[in-house]
C-alpha positions as CSV (number, residue, x, y, z in Angstrom):
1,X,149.5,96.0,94.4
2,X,149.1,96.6,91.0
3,X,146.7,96.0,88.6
4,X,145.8,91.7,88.6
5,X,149.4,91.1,90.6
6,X,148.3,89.1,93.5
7,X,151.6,88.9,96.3
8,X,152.2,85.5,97.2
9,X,154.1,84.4,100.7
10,X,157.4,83.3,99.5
11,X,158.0,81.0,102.6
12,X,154.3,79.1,101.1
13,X,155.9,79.0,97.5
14,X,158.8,77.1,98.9
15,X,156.8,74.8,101.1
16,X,154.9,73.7,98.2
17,X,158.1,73.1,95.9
18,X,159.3,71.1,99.1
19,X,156.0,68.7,98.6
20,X,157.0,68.5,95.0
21,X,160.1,67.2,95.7
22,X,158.8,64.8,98.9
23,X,156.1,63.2,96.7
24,X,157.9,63.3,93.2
25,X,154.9,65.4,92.1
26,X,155.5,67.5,89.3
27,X,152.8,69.9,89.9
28,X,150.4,71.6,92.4
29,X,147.8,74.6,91.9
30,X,146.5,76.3,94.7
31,X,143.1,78.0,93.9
32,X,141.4,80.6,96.6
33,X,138.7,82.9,94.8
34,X,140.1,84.5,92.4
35,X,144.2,83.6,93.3
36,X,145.5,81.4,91.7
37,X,149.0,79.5,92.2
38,X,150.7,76.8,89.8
39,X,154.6,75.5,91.4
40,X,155.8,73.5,88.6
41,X,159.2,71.2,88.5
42,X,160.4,69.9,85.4
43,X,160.7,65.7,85.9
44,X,164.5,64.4,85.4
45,X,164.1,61.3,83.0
46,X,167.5,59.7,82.6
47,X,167.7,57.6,79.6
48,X,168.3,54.1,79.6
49,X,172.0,53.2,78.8
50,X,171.6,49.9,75.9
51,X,173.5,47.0,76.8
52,X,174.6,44.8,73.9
53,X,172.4,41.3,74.5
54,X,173.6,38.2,72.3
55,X,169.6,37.3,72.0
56,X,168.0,35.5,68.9
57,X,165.9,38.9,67.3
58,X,162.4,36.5,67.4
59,X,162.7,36.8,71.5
60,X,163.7,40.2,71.4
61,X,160.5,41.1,69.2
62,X,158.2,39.0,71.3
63,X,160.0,40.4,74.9
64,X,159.6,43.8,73.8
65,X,155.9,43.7,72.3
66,X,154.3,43.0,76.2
67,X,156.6,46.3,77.3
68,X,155.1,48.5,74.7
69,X,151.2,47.7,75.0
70,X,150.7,49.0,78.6
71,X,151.9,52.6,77.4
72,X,150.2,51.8,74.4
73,X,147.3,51.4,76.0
74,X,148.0,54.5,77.8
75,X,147.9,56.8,75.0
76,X,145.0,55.0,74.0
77,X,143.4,56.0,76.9
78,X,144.1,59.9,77.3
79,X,142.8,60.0,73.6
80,X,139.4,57.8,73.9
81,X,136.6,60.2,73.8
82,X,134.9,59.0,76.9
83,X,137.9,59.5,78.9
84,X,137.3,60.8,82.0
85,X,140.8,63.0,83.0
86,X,141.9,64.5,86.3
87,X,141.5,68.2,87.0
88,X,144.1,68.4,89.0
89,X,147.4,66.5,91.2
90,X,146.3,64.6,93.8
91,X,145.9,60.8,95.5
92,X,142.6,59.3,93.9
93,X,140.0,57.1,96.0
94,X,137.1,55.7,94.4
95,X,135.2,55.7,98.0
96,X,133.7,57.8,99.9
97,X,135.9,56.0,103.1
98,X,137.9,52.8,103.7
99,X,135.9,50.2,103.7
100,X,133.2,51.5,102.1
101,X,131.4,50.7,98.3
102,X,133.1,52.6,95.5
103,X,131.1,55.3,94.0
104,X,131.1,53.7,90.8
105,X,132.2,50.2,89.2
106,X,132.9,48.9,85.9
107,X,129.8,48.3,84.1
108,X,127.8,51.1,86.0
109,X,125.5,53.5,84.3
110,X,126.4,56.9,85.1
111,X,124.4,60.2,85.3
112,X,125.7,63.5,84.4
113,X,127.0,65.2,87.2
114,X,127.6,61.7,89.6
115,X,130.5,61.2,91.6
116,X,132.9,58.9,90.1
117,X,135.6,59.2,92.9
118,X,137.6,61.8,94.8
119,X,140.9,63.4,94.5
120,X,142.5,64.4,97.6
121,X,144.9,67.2,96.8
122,X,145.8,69.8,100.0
123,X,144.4,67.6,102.4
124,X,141.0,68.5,100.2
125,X,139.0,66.1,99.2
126,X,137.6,67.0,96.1
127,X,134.5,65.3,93.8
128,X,135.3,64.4,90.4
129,X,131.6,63.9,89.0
130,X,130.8,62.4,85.6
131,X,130.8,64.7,82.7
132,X,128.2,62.9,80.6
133,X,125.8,60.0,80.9
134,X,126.9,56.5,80.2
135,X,128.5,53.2,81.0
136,X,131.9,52.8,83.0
137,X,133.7,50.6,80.5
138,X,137.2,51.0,82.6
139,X,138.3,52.2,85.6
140,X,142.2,53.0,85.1
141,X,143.2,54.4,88.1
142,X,142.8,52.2,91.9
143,X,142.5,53.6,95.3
144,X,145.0,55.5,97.2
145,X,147.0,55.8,93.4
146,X,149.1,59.6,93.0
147,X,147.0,61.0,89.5
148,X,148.6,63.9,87.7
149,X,146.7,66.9,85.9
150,X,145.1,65.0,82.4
151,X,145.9,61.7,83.3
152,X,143.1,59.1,82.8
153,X,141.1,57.9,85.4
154,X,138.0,56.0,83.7
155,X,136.6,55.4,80.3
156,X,132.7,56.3,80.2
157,X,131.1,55.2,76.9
């Protein structure tokens, strides 16, 4: 071993790129101590092949104003300064179990340092606490949903 190099089972490496590929994940980080592991795929994105459309260009305008506000609202969201983003890959839960009361609901006051929900990522479940005091204006994610690393999952204002 030299210096900060830190050997990493091969077989491991693959398994995890396999669970990329399973899930459509495009990302998992392994962190034990001071180890650290990032498998990263690059997502395929096929463009969408334009068909001619004989439409009157009022209904196109209106049709295609509804289409752009969710990602609108998106971008919105990853830039509001209360945005609450996830640290990591994972399936999100706002309970503790099924069944049970979410940690937090639209509307909420929120401490510093309370549990908003979980991320589940390696069969780890792991607390995503609240990074400032405040009121949950959104909730942007629901239970059970696949978050990737920086996506959005509440709005605290």
């Amino acid at each position: 071993m030299m210096g900060n190099f830190i050997e990493f089972d091969a077989a491991a490496i693959r398994e995890l790129a396999q669970i990329l590929r399973d899930t459509d994940l495009t990302e998992i980080e392994l962190v034990d101590g001071e180890a650290r592991l990032r498998v990263v795929r690059q997502a395929v994105v096929a463009a969408p092949v334009m068909q001619p459309v004989a439409v009157a260009a009022a209904p196109v305008a209106a049709a295609a104003a509804p289409a752009a506000t969710p990602a609108a609202a998106e971008a919105l969201d990853a830039d509001h300064p209360g945005a609450v983003t996830s640290p990591m890959v994972g399936v999100a839960y706002l309970s503790p179990e099924p069944g049970a009361a979410q940690f937090v609901a639209v509307g909420a006051k929120v401490t510093q340092g309370q549990t908003l929900l979980l991320i589940e990522a390696m069969k780890t479940f792991n607390q995503i606490k609240a990074p400032r005091a405040g009121t949950v204006t959104r909730i942007l994610v629901e239970s059970g949903m696949p978050v990737e690393y920086g996506e959005p999952l509440m709005i605290i204002e």
